[in-house]
C-alpha positions in Angstrom: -28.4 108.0 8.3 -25.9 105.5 7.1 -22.4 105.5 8.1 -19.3 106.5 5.5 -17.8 103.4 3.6 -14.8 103.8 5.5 -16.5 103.4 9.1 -18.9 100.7 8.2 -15.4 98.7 6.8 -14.1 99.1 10.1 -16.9 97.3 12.5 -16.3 94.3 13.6 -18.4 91.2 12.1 -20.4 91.3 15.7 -21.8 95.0 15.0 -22.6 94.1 11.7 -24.7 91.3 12.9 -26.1 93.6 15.2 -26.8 96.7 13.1 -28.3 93.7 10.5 -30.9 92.6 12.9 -31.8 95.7 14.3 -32.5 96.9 10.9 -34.1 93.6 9.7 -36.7 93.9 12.6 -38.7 97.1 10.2 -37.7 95.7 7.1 -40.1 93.4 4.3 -37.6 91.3 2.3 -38.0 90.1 -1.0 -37.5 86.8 -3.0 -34.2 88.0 -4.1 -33.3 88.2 -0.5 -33.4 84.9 -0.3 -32.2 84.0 -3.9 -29.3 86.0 -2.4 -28.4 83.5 0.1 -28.9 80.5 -1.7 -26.3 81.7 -4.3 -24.0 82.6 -1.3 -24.5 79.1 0.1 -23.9 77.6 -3.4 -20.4 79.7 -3.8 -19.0 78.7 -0.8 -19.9 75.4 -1.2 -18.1 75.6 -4.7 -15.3 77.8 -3.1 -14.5 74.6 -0.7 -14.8 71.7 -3.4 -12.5 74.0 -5.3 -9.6 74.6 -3.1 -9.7 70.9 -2.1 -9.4 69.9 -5.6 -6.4 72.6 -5.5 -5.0 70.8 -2.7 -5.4 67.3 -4.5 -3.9 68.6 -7.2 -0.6 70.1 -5.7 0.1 66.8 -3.9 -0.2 64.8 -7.4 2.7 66.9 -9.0 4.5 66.9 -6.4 4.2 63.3 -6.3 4.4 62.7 -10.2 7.9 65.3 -9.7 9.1 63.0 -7.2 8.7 59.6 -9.8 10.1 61.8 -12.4 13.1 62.5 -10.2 13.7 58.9 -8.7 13.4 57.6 -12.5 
């Protein structure tokens, strides 16, 4: 039996990995399982590119604010 939404948001990352791998052990997984982490992997790779270029982007107005200013 699975546990209520409210419990299962409460365990730590640790018993999550736990749980995962105890059920993984009588489980057959699919293409999409895998599909599944590729996307993931993709997405976070995008996440990171995209909050760098955030980043890059904050420091050139602040620079171009700064010449605007001094002008």
């Amino acid at each position: 039996m699975a546990e209520k939404l409210r419990e299962l948001q409460n365990l730590s990352e640790i018993e999550l990995e736990k749980r995962y791998d105890e059920v993984a052990k009588n489980t057959v997984v699919s293409l999409n399982f895998y599909l599944a982490e590729i996307v993931r992997r993709q997405q976070q790779k995008q996440t990171t590119v995209l909050i760098i270029l955030t980043i890059i982007m904050v420091i050139l107005a602040i620079v171009s604010t700064i010449f605007i200013c001094v002008r």
